[in-house]
N, C-alpha and C positions, 0 to 999 in steps of 0.2 A: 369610551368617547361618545357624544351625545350627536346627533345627528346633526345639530348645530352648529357644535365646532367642527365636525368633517367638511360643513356648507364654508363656515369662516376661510377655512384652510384653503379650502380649493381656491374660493374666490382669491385669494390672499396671491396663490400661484398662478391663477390667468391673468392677474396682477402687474407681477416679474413678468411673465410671458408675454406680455403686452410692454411692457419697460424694453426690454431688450429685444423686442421687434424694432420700437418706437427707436432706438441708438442704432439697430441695423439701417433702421432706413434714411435716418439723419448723415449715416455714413457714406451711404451709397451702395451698402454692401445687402445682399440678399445671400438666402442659401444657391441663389444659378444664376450669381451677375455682379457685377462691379461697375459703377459706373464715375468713367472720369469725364473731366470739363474742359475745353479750350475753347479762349477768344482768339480770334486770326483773322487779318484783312482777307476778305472772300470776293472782296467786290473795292471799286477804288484802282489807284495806280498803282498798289503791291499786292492787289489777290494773287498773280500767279506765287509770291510766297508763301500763303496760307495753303492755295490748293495743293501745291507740291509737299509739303510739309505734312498736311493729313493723310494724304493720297499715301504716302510713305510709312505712315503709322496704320494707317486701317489695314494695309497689305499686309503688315506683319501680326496686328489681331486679328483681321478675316484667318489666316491659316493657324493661327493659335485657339479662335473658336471652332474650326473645325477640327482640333483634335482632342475637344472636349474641353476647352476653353484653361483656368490656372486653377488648380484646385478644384476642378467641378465649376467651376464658373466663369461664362463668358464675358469678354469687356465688351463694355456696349462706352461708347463715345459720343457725347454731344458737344457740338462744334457751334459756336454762334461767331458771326460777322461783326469786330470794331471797323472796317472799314480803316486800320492803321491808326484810330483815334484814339486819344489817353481816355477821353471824358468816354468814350463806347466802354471802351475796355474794362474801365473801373464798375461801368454798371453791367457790362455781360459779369464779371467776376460775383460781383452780391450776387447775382440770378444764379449763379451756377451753385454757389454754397449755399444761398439762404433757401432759395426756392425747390430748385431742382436737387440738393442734398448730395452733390458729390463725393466721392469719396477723395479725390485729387485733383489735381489740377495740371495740364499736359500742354507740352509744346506749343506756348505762346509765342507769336511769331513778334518781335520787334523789343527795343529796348524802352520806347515812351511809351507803349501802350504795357510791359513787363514794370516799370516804375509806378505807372499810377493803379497796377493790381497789386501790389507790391505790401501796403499795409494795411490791405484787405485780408489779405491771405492770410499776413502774419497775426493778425489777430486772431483770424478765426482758428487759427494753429493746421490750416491744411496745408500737406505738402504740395510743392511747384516744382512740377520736373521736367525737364527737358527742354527749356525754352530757345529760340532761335534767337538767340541772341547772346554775344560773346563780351556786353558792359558789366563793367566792372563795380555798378553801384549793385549786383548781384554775387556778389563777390565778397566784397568788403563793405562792412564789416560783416562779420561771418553771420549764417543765417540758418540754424537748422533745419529748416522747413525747404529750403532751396538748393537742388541739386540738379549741378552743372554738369550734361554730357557732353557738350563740345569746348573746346580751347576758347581761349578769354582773346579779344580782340586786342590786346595789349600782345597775347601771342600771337597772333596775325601779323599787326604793323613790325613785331619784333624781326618777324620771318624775311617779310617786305624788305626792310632797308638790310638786311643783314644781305642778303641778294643783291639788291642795289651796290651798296656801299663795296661789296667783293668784288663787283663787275667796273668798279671805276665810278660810279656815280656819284657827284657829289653835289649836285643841284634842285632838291628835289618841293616841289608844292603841296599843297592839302588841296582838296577840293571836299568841304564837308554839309553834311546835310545839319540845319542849325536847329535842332534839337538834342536829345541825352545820347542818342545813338553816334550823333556826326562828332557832339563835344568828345563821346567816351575815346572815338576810334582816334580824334583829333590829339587827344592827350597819349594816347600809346602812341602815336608816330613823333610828338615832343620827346618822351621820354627814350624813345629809340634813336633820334638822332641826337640828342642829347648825351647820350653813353656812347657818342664816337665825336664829341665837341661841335657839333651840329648843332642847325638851326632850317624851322621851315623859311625854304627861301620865297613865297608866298601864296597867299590863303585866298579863298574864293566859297561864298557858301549857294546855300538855296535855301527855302523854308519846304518841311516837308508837305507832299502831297502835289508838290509845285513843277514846274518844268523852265520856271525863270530865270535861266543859267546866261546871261545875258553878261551882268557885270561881273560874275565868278571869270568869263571867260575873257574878259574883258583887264582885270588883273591880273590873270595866272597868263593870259600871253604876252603881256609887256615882259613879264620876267621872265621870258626866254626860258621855265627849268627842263635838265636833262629827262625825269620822271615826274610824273604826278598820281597822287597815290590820291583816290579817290572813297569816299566813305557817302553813298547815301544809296536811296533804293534804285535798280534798273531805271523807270520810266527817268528821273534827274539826270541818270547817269551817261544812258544813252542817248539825249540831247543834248550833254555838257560834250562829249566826244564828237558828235557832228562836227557842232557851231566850232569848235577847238580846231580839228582840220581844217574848217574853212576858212580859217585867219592862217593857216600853212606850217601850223604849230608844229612840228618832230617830236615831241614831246613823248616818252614812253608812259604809256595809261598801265597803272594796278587801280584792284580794288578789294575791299575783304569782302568773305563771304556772303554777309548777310545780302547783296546787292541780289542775289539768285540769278546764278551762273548762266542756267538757260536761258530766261527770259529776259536778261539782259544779251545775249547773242542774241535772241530772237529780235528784239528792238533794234540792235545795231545792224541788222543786214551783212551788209557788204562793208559797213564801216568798222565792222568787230575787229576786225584780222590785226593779229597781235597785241589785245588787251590782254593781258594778264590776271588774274585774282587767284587771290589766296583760299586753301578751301581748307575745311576742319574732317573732313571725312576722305577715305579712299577713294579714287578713279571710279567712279562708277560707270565702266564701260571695260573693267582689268577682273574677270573671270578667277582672275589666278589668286587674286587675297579670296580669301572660303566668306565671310560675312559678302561680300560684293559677290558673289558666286551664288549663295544663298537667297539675296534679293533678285537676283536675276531669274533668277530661275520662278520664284513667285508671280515675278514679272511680265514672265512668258503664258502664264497662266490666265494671270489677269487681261480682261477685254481693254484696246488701247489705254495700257497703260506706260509711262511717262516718266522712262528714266531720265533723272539727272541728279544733281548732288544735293538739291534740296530732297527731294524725295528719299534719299539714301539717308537723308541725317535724318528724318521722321522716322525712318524703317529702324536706324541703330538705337535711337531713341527708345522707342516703344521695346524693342527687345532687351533694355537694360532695364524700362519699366516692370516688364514682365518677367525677366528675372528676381527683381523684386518683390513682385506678388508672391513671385512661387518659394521663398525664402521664409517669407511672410508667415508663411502656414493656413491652417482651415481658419484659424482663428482671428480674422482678420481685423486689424486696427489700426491706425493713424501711427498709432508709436512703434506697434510691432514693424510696420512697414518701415519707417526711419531706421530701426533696429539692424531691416534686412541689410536695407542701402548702404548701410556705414559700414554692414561686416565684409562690400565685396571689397576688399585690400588690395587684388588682385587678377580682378575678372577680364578674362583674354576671349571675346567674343569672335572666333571667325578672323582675326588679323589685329584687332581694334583693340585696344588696351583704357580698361576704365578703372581707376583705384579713387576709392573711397574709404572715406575716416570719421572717427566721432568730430576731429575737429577739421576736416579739410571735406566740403563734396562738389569739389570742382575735380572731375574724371577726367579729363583726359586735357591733354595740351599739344594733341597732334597739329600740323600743320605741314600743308602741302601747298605747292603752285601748278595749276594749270592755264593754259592760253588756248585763246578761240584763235581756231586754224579756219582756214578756206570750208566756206559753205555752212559757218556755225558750228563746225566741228570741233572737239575741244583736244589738244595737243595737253600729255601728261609730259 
């Protein structure tokens, strides 16, 4: 062989070598890094759900990169601010994939701002996992690329009246936020009183981002109902509940998770005491399930860090993430990682139960109730 074809050849191979750097870094994947993307209100009247939310995820990769990260490689996370906006969210999304080359895409906080990334995503074929949000246009129709770790808010409102309706109640409101989030939750609380010959006995909205609960409150106390089952973010919420007592309402207040448990007690003060919501993850203040035992414990570690049930659903999140990775292998790919996701059938994490399938990756359909007791404290 002539010294020319030895020259052709090699070149030929820094080539490939240069090809398959060039798809590593398209991916996000290095040989010592991974890197995933989330948009999340950071700022606005729902940052404390984004901050809770990453706060929860980075706790559980900070001690996953300290022990040498999934496979030799650590996750490195970048987080950018929609401010709860679709039109943000849609353009953090292209910045995440086109620019910055993610390999995935992690715990989006909202359902309007998870809709307008939604057929971004899909197109560029990256997977979206863990999003904080339980609408059902993530759902249906099925979506390969999209995997659900917490219950669908159709199983929320499900939990809601089934509680209700045991206890005697038969009168009960919507109070919803008038975007995909308030419709989604709007339409699980239909079909839930609907499968016991029910009907909302009346409706009240808000526009998001808003706190102009003025005429919500103003319809929903005429009709005197025993319950009022509440779907929009903390800041709405905890001024729909003021203004609500101050007309001398009795009225017992739910609301589903997405509202963030904490930060809605922190808002409501002294007014919290006996609001109710539904939450998708464990007690996180109950030592005794092993996953809640395990964030705890990280928690303790961490400098003022900020137990509450958002933060717990980014920790079980990321940890279903990362079992993912590590399923995944050295050889890391977009498909292989779908591959991992779908084989877990039956992954029992610490208490928390997530099954996944080629044709089902909605995990889990837990649902629990807890109530803010005296001083913000939350009664399981």
């Amino acid at each position: 062989m002539t010294m020319r074809h030895l020259l052709q050849r090699f070149a030929v191979a820094l080539a490939a070598c240069a090809a398959i750097a060039g798809a590593q870094a398209e991916d996000g994947v290095t040989p010592n890094s991974i890197l995933i993307g989330q948009s999340a209100a950071f700022s606005g009247p729902a940052a404390q759900l984004g901050i809770q939310m990453r706060d929860g995820a980075k706790l559980y990769f900070n001690f996953i990169n300290s022990q040498g990260g999934v496979n030799g490689r650590r996750i490195e996370m970048k987080s950018l601010d929609d401010k709860y906006e679709s039109k943000q969210a849609a353009e953090n999304t292209r910045k995440l994939i086109e620019q910055d080359r993610v390999f995935l895409l992690f715990a989006y906080v909202g359902t309007p701002t998870s809709s307008a990334a939604l057929p971004i995503f899909t197109e560029a074929r990256v997977p979206f996992v863990g999003p904080f949000t339980g609408a059902e246009l993530l759902r249906t129709p099925f979506n390969r690329y999209i995997f659900n770790v917490r219950a669908s808010y159709y199983d929320e409102t499900e939990r809601i009246v089934d509680h209700l309706t045991r206890t005697g109640v038969k009168k009960i409101a919507v109070f919803y936020q008038n975007d995909a989030y308030g419709q989604a939750g709007l339409e699980g609380m239909k079909r839930a009183l609907a499968r016991r010959n029910m009907q909302v006995a009346a409706l009240g909205t808000v526009e998001r981002n808003t706190t102009n609960v003025a005429e919500a409150v103003k319809a929903i106390s005429a009709a005197q109902p025993e319950a009022t089952v509440m779907i929009s973010a903390y800041t709405s919420v905890a001024e729909f509940v003021k203004q609500m007592k101050k007309t001398g309402s009795i009225t017992q207040f739910f609301n589903v998770s997405f509202v963030g448990s904490k930060a809605l007690a922190d808002a409501l003060g002294n007014e919290g005491y006996g609001v109710l919501i539904s939450q998708v993850v464990p007690f996180p203040w109950s030592p005794l399930t092993p996953i809640v035992k395990e964030y705890l414990d990280l928690a303790k570690r961490a400098k003022d860090f900020d137990v509450n049930f958002s933060s717990l659903e980014g920790f079980i999140a990321a940890k279903v993430l990362v079992e993912g990775l590590r399923r995944s292998g050295k050889d890391l790919t977009r498909e292989k990682f779908i591959a991992a996701m779908e084989s877990m059938s039956n992954l029992e994490i610490g208490g928390f139960l997530v099954r996944f399938a080629p044709d089902n990756h909605n995990g889990s359909q837990f649902v629990d109730l807890s109530m803010i007791g005296h001083d913000g404290k939350f009664i399981h």
